[in-house]
Each structure stands twice: as C-alpha cells, then as structure tokens.
N, C-alpha and C positions, 0 to 999 in steps of 0.2 A: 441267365440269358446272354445270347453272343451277339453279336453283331458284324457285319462284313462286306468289306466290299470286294468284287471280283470283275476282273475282268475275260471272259468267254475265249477270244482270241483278237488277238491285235491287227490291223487294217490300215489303211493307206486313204488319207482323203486328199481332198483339197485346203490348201490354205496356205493367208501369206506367214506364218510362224509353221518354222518344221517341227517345231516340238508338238505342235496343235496334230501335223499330219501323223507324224509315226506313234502316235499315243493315244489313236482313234479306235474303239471298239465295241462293241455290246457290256455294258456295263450291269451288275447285278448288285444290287443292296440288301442285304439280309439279315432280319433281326430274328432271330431263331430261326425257324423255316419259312418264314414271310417273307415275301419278295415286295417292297417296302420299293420299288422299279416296276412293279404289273405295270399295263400299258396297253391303252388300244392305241394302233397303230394306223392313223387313215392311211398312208399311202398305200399298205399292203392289205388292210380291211381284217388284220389281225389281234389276237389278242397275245402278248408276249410278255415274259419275265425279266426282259433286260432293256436296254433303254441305247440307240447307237450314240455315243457322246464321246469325247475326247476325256478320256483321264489326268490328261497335265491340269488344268483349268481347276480340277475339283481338289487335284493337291496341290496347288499353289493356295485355293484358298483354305485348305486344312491348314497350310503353315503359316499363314497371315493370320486366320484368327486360332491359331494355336493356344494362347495361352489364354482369352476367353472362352473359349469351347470348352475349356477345364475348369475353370475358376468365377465365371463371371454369373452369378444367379438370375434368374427370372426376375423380373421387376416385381414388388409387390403387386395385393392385387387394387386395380383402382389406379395403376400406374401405368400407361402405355410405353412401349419400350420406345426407346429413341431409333432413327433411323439407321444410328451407329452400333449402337446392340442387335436391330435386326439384320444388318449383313456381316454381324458380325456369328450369329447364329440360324440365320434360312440360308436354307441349301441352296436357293432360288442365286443367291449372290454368286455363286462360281463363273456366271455368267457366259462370257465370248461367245454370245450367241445362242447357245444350246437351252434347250427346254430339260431344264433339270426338273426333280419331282419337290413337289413342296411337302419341304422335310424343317421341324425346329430338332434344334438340340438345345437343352438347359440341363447346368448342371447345379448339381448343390452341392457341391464339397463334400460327398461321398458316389452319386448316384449320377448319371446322366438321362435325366427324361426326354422323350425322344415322340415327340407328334407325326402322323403323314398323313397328311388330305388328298383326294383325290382334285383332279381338276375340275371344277366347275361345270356345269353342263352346260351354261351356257358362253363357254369358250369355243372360239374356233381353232382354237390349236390342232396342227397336224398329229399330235402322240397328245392325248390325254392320259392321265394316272389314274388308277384304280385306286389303289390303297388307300383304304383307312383303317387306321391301323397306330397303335404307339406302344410304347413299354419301358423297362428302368432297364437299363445295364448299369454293371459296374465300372465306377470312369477306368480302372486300371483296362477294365475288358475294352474301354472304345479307345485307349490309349494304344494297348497292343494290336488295333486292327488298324488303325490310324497308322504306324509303326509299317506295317506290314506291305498296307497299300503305300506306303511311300517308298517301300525298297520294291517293288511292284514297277513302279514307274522310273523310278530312278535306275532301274536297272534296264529297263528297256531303252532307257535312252543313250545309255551307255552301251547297248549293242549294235543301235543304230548311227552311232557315232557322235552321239550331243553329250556326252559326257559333262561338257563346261556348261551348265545351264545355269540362269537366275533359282529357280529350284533350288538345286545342288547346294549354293551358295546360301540362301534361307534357311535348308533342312539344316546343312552343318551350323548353322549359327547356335540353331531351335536346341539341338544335341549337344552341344557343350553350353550351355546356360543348364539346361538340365541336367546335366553332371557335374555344376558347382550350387552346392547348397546353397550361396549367397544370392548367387545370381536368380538361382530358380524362386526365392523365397520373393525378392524384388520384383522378378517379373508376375509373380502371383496375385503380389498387394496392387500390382498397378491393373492388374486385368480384373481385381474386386471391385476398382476406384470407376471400372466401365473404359478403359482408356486399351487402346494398341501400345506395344512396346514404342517408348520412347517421343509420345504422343505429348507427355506429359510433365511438365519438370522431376526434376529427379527428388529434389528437396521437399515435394512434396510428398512423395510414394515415403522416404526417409519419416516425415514426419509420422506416420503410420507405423512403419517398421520399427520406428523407434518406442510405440509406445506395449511394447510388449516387457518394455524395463518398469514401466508404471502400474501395469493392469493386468499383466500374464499372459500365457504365452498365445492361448486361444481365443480371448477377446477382441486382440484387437482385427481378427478374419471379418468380427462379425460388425465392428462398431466401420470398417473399412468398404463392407457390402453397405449399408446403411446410409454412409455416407457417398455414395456412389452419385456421382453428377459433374454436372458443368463445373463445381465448384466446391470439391471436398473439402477446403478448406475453413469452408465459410460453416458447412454444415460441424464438420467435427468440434468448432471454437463453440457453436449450438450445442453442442452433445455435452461440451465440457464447462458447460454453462450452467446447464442442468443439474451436473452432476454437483457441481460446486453450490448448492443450494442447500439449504439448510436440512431438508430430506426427514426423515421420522429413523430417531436410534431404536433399534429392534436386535434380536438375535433368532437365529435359526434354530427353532427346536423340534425335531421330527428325528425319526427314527434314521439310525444309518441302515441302508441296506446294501447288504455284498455284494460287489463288482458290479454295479448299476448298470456301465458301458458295455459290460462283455453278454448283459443280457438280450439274448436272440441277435446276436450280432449281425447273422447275417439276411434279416428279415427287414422293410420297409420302415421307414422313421417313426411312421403311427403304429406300425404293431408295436415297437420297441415303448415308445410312448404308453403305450396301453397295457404293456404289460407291469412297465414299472411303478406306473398309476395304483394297477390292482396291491403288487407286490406292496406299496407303503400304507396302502388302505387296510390291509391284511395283517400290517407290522402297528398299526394304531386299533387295531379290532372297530374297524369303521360299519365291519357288514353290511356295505352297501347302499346305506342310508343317505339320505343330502346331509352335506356338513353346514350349520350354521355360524355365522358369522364369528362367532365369540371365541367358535373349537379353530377357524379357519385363521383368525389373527393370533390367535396364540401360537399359531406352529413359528412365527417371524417376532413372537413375543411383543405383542402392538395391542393396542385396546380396538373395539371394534370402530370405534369415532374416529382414529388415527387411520385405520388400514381401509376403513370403506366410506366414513366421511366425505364431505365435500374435500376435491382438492385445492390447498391454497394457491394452487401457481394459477397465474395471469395468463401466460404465455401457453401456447400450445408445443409441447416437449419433443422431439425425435424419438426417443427411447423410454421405457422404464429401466431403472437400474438396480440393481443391490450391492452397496460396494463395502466392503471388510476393511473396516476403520481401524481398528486395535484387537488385536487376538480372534477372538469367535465373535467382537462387534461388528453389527452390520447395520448403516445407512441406506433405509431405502426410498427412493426415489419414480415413486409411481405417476404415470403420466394419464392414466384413463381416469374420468370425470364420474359417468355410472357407478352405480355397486357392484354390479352383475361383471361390469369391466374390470373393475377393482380386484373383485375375485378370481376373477381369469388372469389378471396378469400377477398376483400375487401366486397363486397355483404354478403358473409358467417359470417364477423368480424360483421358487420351492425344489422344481424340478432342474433348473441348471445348477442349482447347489450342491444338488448329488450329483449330477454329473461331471461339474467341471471345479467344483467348490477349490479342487487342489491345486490345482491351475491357476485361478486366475483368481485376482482383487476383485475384480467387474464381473458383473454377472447382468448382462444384458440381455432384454426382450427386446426385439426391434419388427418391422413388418416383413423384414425379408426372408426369403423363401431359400434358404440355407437348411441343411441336414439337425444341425442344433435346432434353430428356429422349429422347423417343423415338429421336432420329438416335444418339445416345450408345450405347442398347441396341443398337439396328442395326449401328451399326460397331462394337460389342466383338464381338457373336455372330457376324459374317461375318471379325474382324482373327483371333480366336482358333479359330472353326472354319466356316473358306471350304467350304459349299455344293459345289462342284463335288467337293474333298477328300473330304469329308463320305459322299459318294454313292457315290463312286467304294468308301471303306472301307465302307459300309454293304453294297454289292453287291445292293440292292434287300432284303436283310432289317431288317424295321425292325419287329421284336420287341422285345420291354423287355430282354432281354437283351442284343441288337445295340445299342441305344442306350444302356445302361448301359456301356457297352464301350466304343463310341464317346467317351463323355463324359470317362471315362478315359482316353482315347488323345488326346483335343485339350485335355486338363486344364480345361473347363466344367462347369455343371450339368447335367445329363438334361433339363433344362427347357429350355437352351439349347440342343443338338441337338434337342431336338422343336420348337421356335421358329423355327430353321433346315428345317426339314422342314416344319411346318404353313404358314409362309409364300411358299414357294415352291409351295407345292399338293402336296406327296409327304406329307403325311397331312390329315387332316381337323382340322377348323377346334376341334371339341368335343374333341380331344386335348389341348389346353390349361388345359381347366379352368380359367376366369381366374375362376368366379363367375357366370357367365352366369346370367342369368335363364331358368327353363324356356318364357317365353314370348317368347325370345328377345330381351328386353331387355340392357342391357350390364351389370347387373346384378343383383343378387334383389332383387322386392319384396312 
C-alpha cells in the first residue's frame, strides 16, 4: 500500500507569511486509492477529493515531528498519549488556521499505522471530512512520500523566489543527520524516549545508546520505547532493578526453526507471529492440543512451581525479561502474577529467543506496541491457543461462557481467545475493548 500527498495546482491567497500565500492549493491525501482528504464542502454545497490548504504548514510540520513520525510507537494500551505525542502524530497539529483532516500516524519500527475520522456531525465546520478509513504502509513507503512532498514544496518556493526559508533550513538539517549513521541512530533513541530533537539532555539519549554494549543491539529500541516518559531515567534504573533480581536460572529448550525473521516477511507482525507459532508446534509434534504446564516450563527448563507459581517480587516490574547469563544460561525474570499470564509471557520470552536470541543478552516483553512486541503477542496467542483448536472447541458458540471455558481449557486469558477470534474475523473488532476512541480514533480524546 502507498501513500501520498499531492498537490492539484498551486494559488495565491492571502496572508501575512508569503510562504503561507505561494504554497496555497487543493491538496490530496492518498492511501492507495482512498482520498483520506473527501470533504463536504459548505461554502460550495459540494462533495470534493481535495481539501484548499496551504502546503508549507503541513511540511514544516512533517519536519518537526520527523523523527517521531518514524520511531515513536503508540502508547500502550490503558495509556493515553500525552499532549506532546499527539501533535507530534495528529495531522490536526499543522495548524496556521486551516482545517486539516483528522489523520494519526503510529509507527512501529517496521510499519506505520495510519487512522482518518471523519468530522463529527455535530461540528460546525465550514469543510467537514468523509473518510473513514486506515491502513499499514511501509515506513520506508511514507518516508519516500514525505521526501517527495518536501521537494514538492521546496521547489515551489524556490520558483517563486523564497528559496531562503525556515523549511529549507529544517529539511537540510533532517537530511544530513540521516546520512550520518551516528547521528540518525541518536536521533531515533531520543524520539523512542517521546522527546523532539534536542528536547532532551544528550546524556541521557547516551545512556540508552550505550547500552547496546551490555544487552545487544536490538534490545535496547525496545527497553528505550518502554521507558518512554517525563523521566527515562528514573524508569530504565526500574528496569535494571528488575533485572538485577535473583530471577529463576532456566535454559531454552525448543526446537530451532530456519530463518524465523525471514518468515512471511513481508506480511503483518500477527501473521508472522502466527505463523512461527504453528511452525514450532509442528517442530514439537504438538498437533494442536493445549500445552500444559509441565510440557510449557520445560521448553525454559523451569519446574512448573517456578515458571507459574506465585511470583516472589513485591514490587510491580516494567518488563519481563530473559537474560543469557553464561553460554546457553538463561535468567528469567517474569513480571505477571496469574498462571494464564505467566504462560503468555513465558510463550512471548520463547518467541523472541528465536527471533533475536543472536542479537541480544535481553530478551524483553514490555507493553509496548512495537513490531517485536506485537509478533511476540501473536505467537504466544496462536503457540498456547491455535485458532483452528480454538474453533473447532468453541463449535461456533462464542458466548462469555464458551469463551470463559475455552480460556481454561488452553490455560490463557479470555482476552486472548477473543484476540484469537477478533482477529481472524469470528467476532467484531469492538469486542476488545483496547480504549478505542468513540470517534474511532485508536484512542480516547
């Protein structure tokens, strides 16, 4: 899927910025062939694909929140985003006036999810939006349209004589940090941490970059999203607090299966999840059956008293972890109190071992809504309760009592058989209750 913005042809308005006047147009948003800009129109009593707005405004704020737009994930769920994540992700932020369409962008470190609400009905706004509407691109795809509409504008203003703009000066900054790997890697960590370039002490973002010498090289994107707040610092000294906790010694024993990452590459994190799910159930001759406790703690070489027992921490943790002590020893450190939790994040530890085992010491589950993260949910919900199982026990009853039953028959949450049913399409999408916004944003505001 593509994405795109266009401008129809350019116009002359009013205003006291001339960059505002020569970079005025009918504007088009498009995510495949969806016009993501439909519009009724009061003044003209019409209904139109394009939206008249000035284009500088929309790329000044493309290159302000540049390096979150790429890098900064969605809040968990049960987490309202701050007012600083939301303009740094609603389109609505571009502002100087114009009624732009309410659009999020979230990205997850592979994908950018892309929401559009129509306007309200009960607004009085002169242009109301149509669209509802969302979808995944790939960030490289919103990266090259982002790219394109900038030389879009930039080039316009250079024929109209603005050549020397605030813009100009932003873009070329954004453009050479992006072609120094040091730089671009620094600016990534600090837009994972929720912060604008330079928002933020440097020594801090450091402290983060640095710990890819401790924990490898892709942990610390995640343990960096995680700790994402007013105060990373306070949360990461939390993380590693945890960590430093006596934990349960265990070893990883499951099947290796070939090139984990490169299966269905280019498919959604839960098919990929789901498929690698099956793939190791098939490499255990599981056939589909619930795994009990005994077969589920041995794959981490744990007794079932250690791995689903009561947990002994006090403290409520950030993370679960699994960290690789000495050769193929592994320290794990589980944070969920349930059994049914227990198993789900022991399944999710299971799953980033095959995927990132070579990579990294740390092997972290956390809440956030990152491309790892998600594949992790994915393949715990389909390793502990396969979909096909699932349906076949359910017999097409999927009452809260059938799925209260179910959840105890494949030892998960209710939330995870309706996670397995909502995303295969056998119940509706609003059975999850993640926090949705009633205006269909992906969360409440």
């Amino acid at each position: 899927m593509t994405i795109r913005f266009l401008v129809d042809a350019w116009e002359d308005a009013e205003h006291d910025w001339p960059e505002i006047c020569k970079t005025t147009g009918p504007l088009r948003i498009l995510i495949g062939q969806r016009s993501l800009t439909r519009n009724e129109d009061g003044w003209s009593q019409s209904v139109k694909q394009t939206t008249r707005v000035s284009a500088y405004p929309l790329a000044q704020w493309f290159a302000a929140a540049w390096w979150r737009l790429m890098y900064e994930p969605l809040p968990p769920i049960g987490i309202k985003p701050s007012t600083s994540w939301r303009m740094a992700h609603e389109m609505t932020a571009a502002g100087f006036g114009f009624l732009w369409p309410r659009i999020v962008l979230a990205p997850d470190g592979e994908n950018l999810q892309i929401w559009s609400v129509p306007t309200r009905d009960d607004s009085e706004q002169p242009v109301r939006y149509l669209a509802d509407t969302g979808g995944i691109i790939r960030l490289k795809c919103f990266a090259d349209a982002v790219d394109d509409f900038m030389d879009l504008v930039l080039n316009r203003l250079e024929a109209v004589g603005l050549s020397q703009s605030e813009l100009r000066d932003v873009w070329t900054e954004i453009e050479e940090e992006r072609a120094d790997p040091a730089l671009k890697d620094f600016r990534r960590m600090e837009a994972m941490l929720g912060f604008d370039p330079d928002e933020i002490d440097s020594g801090v973002v450091e402290r983060f970059v640095e710990l890819r010498e401790s924990i490898g090289n892709s942990a610390p994107d995640e343990i960096a999203s995680a700790c994402a707040s007013g105060d990373p610092i306070a949360r990461l000294d939390h993380i590693k607090h945890a960590a430093e906790m006596e934990g349960m010694p265990g070893k990883f024993s499951i099947p290796e299966i070939e090139d984990p990452t490169g299966r269905y590459r280019d498919r959604p994190p839960w098919v990929r999840g789901h498929e690698l799910a099956r793939a190791v159930r098939k490499a255990m001759g599981l056939n589909g059956q619930a795994i009990p406790d005994p077969e589920l703690s041995a794959m981490a070489e744990l007794t079932p008293d250690q791995a689903f027992g009561e947990n002994p921490c006090s403290e409520r943790m950030p993370l679960g972890v699994a960290i690789r002590t000495q050769g193929s020893q592994v320290k794990f450190v589980l944070r969920k109190r349930n059994p049914a939790g227990r198993r789900f994040e022991l399944a999710r530890l299971i799953c980033d071992h095959l995927l990132f085992g070579c990579d990294d010491s740390w092997l972290p589950a956390t809440d956030t809504k990152t491309v790892r993260q998600k594949w992790q949910r994915a393949f715990a919900a389909e390793f502990l309760c396969p979909i096909d199982t699932l349906t076949e026990w359910l017999d097409n009853d999927f009452s809260e009592d059938s799925i209260e039953n179910a959840a105890d028959h494949f030892g998960v949450s209710e939330r995870t058989v309706t996670s397995q049913l909502v995303n295969h399409g056998l119940l509706p999408a609003f059975m999850l209750d993640e926090g949705l916004g009633m205006d269909g944003f992906p969360y409440q505001i």
